[in-house]
N, C-alpha and C positions, 0 to 999 in steps of 0.2 A: 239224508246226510247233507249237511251243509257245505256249500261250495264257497265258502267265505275263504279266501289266501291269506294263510296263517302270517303274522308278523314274521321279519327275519332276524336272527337273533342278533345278540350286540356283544360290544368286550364289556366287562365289566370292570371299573376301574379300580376296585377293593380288592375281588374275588379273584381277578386274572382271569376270567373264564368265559365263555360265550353267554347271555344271559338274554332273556327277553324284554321286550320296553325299549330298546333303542338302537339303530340301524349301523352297524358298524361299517368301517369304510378301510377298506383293503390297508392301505399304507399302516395306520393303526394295529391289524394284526398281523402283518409281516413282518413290524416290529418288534413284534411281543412273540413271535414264534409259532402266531397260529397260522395256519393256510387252508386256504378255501378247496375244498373237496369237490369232485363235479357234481352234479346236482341228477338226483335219481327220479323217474319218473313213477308214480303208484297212485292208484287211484286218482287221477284225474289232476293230482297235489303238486306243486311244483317244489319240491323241498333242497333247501340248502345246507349241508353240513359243514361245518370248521376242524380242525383235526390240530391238536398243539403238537410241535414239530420237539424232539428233545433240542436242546442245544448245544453246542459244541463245549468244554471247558477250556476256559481261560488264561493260556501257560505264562508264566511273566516271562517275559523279555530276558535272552541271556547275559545282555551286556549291562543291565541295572546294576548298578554300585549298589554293593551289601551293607553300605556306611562304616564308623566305626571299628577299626579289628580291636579283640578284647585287649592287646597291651593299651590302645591309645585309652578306649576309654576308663580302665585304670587308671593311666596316669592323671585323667581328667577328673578322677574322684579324688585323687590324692591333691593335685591343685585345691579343688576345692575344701579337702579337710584345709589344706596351710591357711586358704582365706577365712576359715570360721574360726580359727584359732589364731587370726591376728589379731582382732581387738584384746587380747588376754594377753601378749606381746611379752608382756613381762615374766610370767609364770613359764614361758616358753623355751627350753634352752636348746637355740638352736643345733649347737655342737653335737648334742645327744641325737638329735633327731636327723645328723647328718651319721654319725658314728652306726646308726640304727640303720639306715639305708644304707651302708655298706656293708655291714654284717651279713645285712639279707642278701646279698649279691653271693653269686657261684663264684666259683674258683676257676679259670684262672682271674676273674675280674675282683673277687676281691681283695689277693694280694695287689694287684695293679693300682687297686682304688687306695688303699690306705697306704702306697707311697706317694700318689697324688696330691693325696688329703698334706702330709706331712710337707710336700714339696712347697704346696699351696700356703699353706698357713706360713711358711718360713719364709717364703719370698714376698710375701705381703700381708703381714702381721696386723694392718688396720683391717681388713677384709672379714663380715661376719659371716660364720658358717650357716648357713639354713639349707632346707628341701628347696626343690623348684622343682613342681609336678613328682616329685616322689624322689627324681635326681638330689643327688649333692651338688652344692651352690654356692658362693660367696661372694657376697654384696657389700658397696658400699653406700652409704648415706640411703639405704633401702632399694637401693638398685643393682640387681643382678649382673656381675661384672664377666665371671665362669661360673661353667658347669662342667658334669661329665658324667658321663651312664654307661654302665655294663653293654654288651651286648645281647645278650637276653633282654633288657627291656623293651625296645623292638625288635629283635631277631635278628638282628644284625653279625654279620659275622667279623665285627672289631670295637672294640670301646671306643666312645667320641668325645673329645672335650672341647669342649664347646665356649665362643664368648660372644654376649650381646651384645648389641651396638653403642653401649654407655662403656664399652671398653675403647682405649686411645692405640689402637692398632694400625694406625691411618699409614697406610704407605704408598703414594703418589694415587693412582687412580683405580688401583686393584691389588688386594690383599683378602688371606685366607681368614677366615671364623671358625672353621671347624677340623680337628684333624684325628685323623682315626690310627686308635694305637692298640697293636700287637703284644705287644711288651713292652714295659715302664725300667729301663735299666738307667745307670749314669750318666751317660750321652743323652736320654730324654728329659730324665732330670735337669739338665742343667739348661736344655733348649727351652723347657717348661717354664722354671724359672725364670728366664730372661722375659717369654713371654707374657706371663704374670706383672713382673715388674712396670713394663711399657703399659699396659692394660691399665695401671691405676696412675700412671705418670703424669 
């Protein structure tokens, strides 16, 4: 019987596994999950065994942002349909495709929306109707002046109407952009209205 000391085996960088041919070095397979075993006496042999340890699974972190909730990214498709259908600009009627996103709207926000729509159009008659991210919108010289969305499109629990910063609403060093409504009666009407007007003044 030969008394030759057998090589000690290695990691194998392909296989994951312990293999012969090359001397592995502890840090290497603690890494990797193996751990060295005591070593058993037989025959005169000094042999070393490695043992793969399972390893724990991976749980993600609870406070990771989920990204996206499905209304936004919804509304982020519907942006981009408006953008692929602006070079065709002309074939496009916005009115229809603002009258359309109201329809789709629940009750009570669709009666709300289409005294809006009316309050809007009469108070500033240059104003063109289009979408803005799936919302009703009206812009001038291609710039978004109002909007305004149901509550169901983010879950909100009030309509908001809303106006971008190309509106003249400028009042000394702080004034509101967004105001969440309940109910559209003739007291709102007519505040709407006024606000409208200044907005394109």
């Amino acid at each position: 019987m030969s008394n030759r000391r057998p090589s000690a085996p290695c990691y194998g960088r392909r296989s994951r596994s312990p293999c012969p041919g090359r001397r592995p070095d502890h840090d290497s397979l603690s890494k990797t999950g193996w751990t060295r075993l005591p070593p058993k006496d037989g025959a005169g042999m000094r042999i070393v065994k490695y043992r793969r340890e399972a390893r724990e699974p991976v749980m993600p972190a609870k406070n990771v942002s989920k990204g996206f909730t499905v209304e936004e990214r919804a509304a982020m498709r519907a942006r981009a349909k408006e953008l692929r259908a602006r070079p065709r600009s002309a074939k496009v009627d916005g009115e229809s495709a603002v009258l359309a996103a109201i329809a789709a709207m629940p009750q009570p926000y669709r009666g709300m929306a289409e005294r809006l729509h009316a309050c809007i159009k009469a108070s500033a008659p240059g104003l063109t109707p289009k979408t803005w991210y799936g919302m009703p919108a009206y812009a001038k010289d291609g710039d978004v002046i109002c909007y305004f969305r149901g509550g169901d499109k983010f879950k909100e629990r009030y309509m908001t109407l809303g106006f971008n910063d190309t509106a003249n609403l400028d009042e000394g060093h702080l004034w509101p952009v967004a105001f969440a409504l309940t109910e559209v009666s003739g007291a709102e009407e007519t505040r709407i209205g006024a606000l409208v007007k200044k907005a394109v003044s």
